[in-house]
BALOBA-1460 file (C-alpha; in Angstrom, 3 decimals):
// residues 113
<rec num="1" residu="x" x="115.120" y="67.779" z="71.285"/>
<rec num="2" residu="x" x="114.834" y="71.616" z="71.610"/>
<rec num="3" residu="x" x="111.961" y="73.476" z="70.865"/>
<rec num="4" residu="x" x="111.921" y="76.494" z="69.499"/>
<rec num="5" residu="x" x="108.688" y="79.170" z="69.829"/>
<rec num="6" residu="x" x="108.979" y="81.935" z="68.236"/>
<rec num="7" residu="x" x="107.037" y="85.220" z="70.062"/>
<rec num="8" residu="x" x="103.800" y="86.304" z="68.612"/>
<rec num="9" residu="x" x="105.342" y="89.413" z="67.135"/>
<rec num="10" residu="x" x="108.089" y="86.930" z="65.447"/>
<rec num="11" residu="x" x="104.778" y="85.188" z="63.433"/>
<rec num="12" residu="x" x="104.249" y="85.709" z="59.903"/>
<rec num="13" residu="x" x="100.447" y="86.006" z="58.820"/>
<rec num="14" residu="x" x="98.965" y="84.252" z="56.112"/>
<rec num="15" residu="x" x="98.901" y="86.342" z="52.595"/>
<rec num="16" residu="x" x="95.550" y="86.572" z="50.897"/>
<rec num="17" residu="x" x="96.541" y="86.206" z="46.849"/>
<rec num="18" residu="x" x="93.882" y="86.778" z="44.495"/>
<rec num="19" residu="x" x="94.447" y="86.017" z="40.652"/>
<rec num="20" residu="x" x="92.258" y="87.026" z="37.715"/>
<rec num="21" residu="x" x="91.477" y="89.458" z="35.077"/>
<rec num="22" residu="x" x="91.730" y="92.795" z="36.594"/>
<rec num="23" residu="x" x="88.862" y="94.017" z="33.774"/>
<rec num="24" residu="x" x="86.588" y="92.487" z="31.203"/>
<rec num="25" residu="x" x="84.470" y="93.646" z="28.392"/>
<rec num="26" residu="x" x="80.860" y="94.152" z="27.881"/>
<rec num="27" residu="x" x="79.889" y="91.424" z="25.463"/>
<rec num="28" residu="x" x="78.389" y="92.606" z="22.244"/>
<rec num="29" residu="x" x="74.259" y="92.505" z="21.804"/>
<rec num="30" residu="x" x="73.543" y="89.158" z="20.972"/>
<rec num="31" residu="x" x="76.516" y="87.405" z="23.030"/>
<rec num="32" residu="x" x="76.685" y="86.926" z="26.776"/>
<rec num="33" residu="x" x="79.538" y="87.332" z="29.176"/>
<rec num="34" residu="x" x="81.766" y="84.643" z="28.958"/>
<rec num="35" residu="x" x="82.899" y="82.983" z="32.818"/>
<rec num="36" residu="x" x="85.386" y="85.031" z="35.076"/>
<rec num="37" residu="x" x="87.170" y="83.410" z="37.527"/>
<rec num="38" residu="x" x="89.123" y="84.791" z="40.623"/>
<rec num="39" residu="x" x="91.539" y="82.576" z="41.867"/>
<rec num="40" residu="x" x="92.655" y="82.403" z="45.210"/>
<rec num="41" residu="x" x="95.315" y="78.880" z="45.371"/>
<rec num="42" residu="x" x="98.333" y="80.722" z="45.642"/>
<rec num="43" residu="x" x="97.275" y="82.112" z="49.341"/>
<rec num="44" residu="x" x="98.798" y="80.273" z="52.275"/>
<rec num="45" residu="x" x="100.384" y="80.479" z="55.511"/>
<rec num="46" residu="x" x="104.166" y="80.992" z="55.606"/>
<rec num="47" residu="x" x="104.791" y="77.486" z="57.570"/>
<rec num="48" residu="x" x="102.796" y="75.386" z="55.383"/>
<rec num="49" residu="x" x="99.966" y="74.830" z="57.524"/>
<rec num="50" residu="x" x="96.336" y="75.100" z="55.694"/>
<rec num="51" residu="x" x="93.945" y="78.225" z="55.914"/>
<rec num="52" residu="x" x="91.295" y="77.990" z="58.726"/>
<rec num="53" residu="x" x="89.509" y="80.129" z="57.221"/>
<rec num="54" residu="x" x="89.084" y="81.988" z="54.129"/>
<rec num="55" residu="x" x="86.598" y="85.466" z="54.317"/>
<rec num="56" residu="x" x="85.485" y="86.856" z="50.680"/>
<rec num="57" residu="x" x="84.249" y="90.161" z="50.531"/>
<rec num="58" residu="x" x="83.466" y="93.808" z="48.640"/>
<rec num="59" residu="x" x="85.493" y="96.937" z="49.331"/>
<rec num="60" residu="x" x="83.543" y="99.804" z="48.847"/>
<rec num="61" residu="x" x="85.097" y="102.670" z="49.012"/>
<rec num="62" residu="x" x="87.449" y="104.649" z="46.714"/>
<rec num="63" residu="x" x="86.499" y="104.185" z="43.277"/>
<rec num="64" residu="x" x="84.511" y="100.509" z="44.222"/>
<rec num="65" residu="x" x="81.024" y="100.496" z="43.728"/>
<rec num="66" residu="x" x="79.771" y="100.307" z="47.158"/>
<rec num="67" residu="x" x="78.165" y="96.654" z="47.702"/>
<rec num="68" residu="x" x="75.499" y="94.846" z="50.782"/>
<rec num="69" residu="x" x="77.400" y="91.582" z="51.012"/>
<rec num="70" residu="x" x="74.204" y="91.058" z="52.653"/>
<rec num="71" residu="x" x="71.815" y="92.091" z="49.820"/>
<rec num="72" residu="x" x="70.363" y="88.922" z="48.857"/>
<rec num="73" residu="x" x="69.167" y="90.936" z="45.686"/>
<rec num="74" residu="x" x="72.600" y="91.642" z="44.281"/>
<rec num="75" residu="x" x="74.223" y="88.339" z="42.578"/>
<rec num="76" residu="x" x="77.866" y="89.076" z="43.577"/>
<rec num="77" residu="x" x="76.655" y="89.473" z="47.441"/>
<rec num="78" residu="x" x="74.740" y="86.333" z="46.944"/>
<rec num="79" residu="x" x="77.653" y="84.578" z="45.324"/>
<rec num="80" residu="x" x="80.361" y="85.870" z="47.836"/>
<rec num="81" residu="x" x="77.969" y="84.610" z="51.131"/>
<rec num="82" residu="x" x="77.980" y="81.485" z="49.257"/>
<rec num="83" residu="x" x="81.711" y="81.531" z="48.715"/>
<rec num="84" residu="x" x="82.240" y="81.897" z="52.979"/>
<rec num="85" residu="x" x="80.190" y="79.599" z="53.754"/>
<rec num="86" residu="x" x="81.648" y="76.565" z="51.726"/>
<rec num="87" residu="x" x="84.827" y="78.315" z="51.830"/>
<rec num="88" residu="x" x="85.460" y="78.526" z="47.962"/>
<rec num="89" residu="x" x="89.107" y="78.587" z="46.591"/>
<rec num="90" residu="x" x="87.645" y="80.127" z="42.912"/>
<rec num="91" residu="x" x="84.572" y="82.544" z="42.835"/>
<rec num="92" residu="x" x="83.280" y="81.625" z="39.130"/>
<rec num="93" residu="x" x="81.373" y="84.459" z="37.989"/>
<rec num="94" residu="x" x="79.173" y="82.959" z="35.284"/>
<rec num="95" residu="x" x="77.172" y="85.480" z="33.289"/>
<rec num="96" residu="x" x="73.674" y="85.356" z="35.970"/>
<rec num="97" residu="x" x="76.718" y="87.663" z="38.290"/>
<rec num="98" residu="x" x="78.180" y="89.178" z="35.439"/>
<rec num="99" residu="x" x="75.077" y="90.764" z="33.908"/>
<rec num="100" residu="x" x="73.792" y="91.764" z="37.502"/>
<rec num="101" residu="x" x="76.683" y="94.370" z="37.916"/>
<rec num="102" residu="x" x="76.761" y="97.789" z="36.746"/>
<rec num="103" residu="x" x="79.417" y="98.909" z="35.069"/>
<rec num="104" residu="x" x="82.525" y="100.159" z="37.135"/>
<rec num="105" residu="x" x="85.123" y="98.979" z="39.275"/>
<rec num="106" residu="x" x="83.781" y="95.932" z="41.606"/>
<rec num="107" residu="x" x="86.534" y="95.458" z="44.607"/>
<rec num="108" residu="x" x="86.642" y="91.922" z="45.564"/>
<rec num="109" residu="x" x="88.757" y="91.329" z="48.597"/>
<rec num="110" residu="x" x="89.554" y="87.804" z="50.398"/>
<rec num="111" residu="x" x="90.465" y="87.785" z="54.260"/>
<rec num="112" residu="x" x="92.459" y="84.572" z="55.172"/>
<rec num="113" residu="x" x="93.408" y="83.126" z="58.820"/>
């Protein structure tokens, strides 16, 4: 039997893959938002072997409104801390998140080791 290991610049990384609608409406007066969900199943490490660890997070520069991921009074900070530390696959953004955003571009990013 021959081993084989490859050199640690030979090592593919794991791919973070995020799925979900890229934008969503402001519900009419009267309605509420309906539930957004980002997906992140298709991420992975190239030789099969499951994520240790996946880290969500905000990007906030560029056009993102600038987040605290640490602002307990901002529901998507609140929702992404709880997201790391049960290491959540989908972030389901019900409308108690949804309505607690402003309006503009909201950069979700996922880290994955």
């Amino acid at each position: 039997v021959v081993v084989s290991i490859p050199a640690s610049e030979d090592l593919v990384p794991p791919i973070a893959v995020l799925t979900g609608p890229s934008t969503f409406r402001t519900p009419c007066p009267n309605e509420r938002f309906a539930t957004v969900y980002v997906e992140s199943s298709a991420s992975g490490d190239a030789s099969g072997r499951p994520l240790k660890n996946k880290t969500w997070g905000l990007e906030s520069s560029g056009d993102c409104i600038p987040h605290d991921i640490d602002d307990e009074g901002d529901p998507l900070s609140v929702l992404l801390k709880a997201a790391n530390k049960d290491q959540f696959t989908t972030l389901k953004m019900e409308s108690n998140v949804l309505d607690g955003m402003a309006a503009g571009v909201h950069c979700i990013t996922l880290s994955v080791t």
